[in-house]
N, C-alpha and C positions, 0 to 999 in steps of 0.2 A: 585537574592536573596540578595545582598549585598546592591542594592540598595531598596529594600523593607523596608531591618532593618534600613536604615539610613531614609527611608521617616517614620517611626514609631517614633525614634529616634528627629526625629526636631518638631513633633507634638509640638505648645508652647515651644520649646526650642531652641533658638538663638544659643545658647554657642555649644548645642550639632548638631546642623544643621551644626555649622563652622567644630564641631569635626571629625565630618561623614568623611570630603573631604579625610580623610585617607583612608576609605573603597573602593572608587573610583578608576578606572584602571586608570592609570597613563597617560598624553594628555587628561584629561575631562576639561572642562570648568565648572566652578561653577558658578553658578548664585544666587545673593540673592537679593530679592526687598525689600525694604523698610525696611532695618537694621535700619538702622538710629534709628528709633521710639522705638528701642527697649534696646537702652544706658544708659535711665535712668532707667528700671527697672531690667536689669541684669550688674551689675557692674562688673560682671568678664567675660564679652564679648569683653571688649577689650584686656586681657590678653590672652585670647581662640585664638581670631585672631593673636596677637603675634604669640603665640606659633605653630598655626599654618601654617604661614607663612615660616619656613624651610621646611616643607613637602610637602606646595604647588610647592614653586621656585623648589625644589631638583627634582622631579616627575613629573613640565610643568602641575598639577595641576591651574590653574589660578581663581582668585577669583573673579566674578564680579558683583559688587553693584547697581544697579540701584536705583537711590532715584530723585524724584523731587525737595531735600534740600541737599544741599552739608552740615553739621554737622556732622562733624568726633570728636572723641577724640582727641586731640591735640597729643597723645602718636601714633596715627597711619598715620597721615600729613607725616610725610618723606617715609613712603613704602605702600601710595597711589597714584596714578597717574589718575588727571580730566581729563575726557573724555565730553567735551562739544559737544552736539548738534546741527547741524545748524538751525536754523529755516529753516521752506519750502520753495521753493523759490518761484516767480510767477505761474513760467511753473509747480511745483507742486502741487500748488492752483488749477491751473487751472484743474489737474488732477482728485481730490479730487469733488473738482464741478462735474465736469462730470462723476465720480462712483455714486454722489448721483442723478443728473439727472437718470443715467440707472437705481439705483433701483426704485426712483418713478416710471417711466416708466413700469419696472415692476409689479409696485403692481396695476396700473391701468388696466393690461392685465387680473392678475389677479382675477380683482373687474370684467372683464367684463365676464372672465369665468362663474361667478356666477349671469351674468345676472344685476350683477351693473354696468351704467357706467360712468364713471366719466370724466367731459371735460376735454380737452386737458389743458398745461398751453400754456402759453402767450409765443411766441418767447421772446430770449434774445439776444438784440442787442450789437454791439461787445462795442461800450459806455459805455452800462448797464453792460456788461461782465467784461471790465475794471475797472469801480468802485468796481465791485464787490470783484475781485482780490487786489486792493490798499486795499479795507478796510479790509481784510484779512492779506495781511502785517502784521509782527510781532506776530502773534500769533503760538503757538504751532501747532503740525500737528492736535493731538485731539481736541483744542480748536478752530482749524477753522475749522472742521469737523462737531464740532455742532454749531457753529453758524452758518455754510451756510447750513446746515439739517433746521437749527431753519428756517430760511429764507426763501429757498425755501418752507417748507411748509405752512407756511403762507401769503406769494405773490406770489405764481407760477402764478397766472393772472396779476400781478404786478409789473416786474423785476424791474422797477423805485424805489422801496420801499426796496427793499433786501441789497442794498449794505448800507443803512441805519440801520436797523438790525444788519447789521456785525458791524455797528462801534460801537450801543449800545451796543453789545455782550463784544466787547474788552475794552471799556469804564470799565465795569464791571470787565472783567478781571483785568485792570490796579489798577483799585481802590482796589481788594482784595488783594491786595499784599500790599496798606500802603506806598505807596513809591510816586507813582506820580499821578496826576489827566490831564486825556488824554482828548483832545476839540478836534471834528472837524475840521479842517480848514475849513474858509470859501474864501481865498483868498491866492494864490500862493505869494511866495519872491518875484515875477517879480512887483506884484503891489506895494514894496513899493521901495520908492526912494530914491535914493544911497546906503547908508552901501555896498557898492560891496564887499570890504578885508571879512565882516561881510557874506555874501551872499555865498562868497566861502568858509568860512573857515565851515559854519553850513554841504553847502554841501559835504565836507567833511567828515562829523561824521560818515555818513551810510546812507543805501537805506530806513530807515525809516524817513530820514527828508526830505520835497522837499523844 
């Protein structure tokens, strides 16, 4: 019951969504998605979270934000704690790939149910497979999810072509953010000569430089 009135309660109402966590048995975890967006049109949401803030700590109440933009109120930076996500790692690339291999696989069973049937794709060679994982590097779990979606469905007779796709995918991705403009390589460090000090210290930065 208590939580009914609080889900009525937050309908459009940020301030009163924070207010609710009082209603809640005491050890709930509170979840909010995407506060953030909603700072500039309720100016007393960050005084709400103050305040609610002894009631969370005092009752193991905890309050947790999900946002893909870190923009806090400067007034709530000291009694927030970032929770950064890793990006996926290879071996979960490669995971991902293969959930959407089995659902294609599935919808062509099926298409044949129904007396469609639809050809096989193309083997993908562990090459093709590697690039395919490199060019997935760096991207969110959702954003390599549909660019290797976008992919496979449009080369599954073509695996040569897909790890290309992934990089136009994330190309796009880099560029919408305003910050940097991402190129192919066409040529590993090994091809150029000397800079060694140079050569180690890049590969140093992280697994997205080679």
């Amino acid at each position: 019951q208590s939580l009914d009135k609080a889900k009525h309660a937050c309908r459009g109402n940020p301030p009163g969504a924070v207010a609710s966590i009082g209603q809640f048995e005491a050890n709930t975890v509170c979840v909010f998605f995407d506060l953030h967006t909603w700072f500039p049109m309720h100016l007393d949401l960050t005084r709400v979270i103050r305040d609610t803030l002894d009631v969370a700590k005092g009752t193991n109440r905890p309050m947790l934000f999900c946002s893909p933009d870190f923009a806090l109120p400067s007034e709530l930076l000291k009694d927030v704690t970032v929770l950064a996500y890793d990006l996926p790692t290879v071996e979960q690339l490669r995971t991902v790939f293969a959930e959407l291999q089995r659902a294609s696989a599935l919808r062509r069973r099926k298409a044949r149910g129904r007396g469609v049937v639809l050809p096989d794709p193309a083997p993908i060679s562990d090459e093709a497979m590697a690039d395919i994982l490199d060019a997935a590097r760096g991207l969110t779990w959702n954003e390599a999810e549909n660019a290797m979606a976008l992919a496979l469905t449009r080369h599954e007779h073509q695996p040569a072509l897909m790890a290309p796709t992934i990089w136009r995918e994330k190309t796009q991705a880099v560029l919408k953010q305003g910050l940097l403009t991402l190129a192919q390589p066409t040529f590993t460090l090994e091809a150029v000569g000397g800079l060694n000090r140079f050569k180690l210290w890049t590969r140093g930065l992280g697994h997205l430089i080679h």
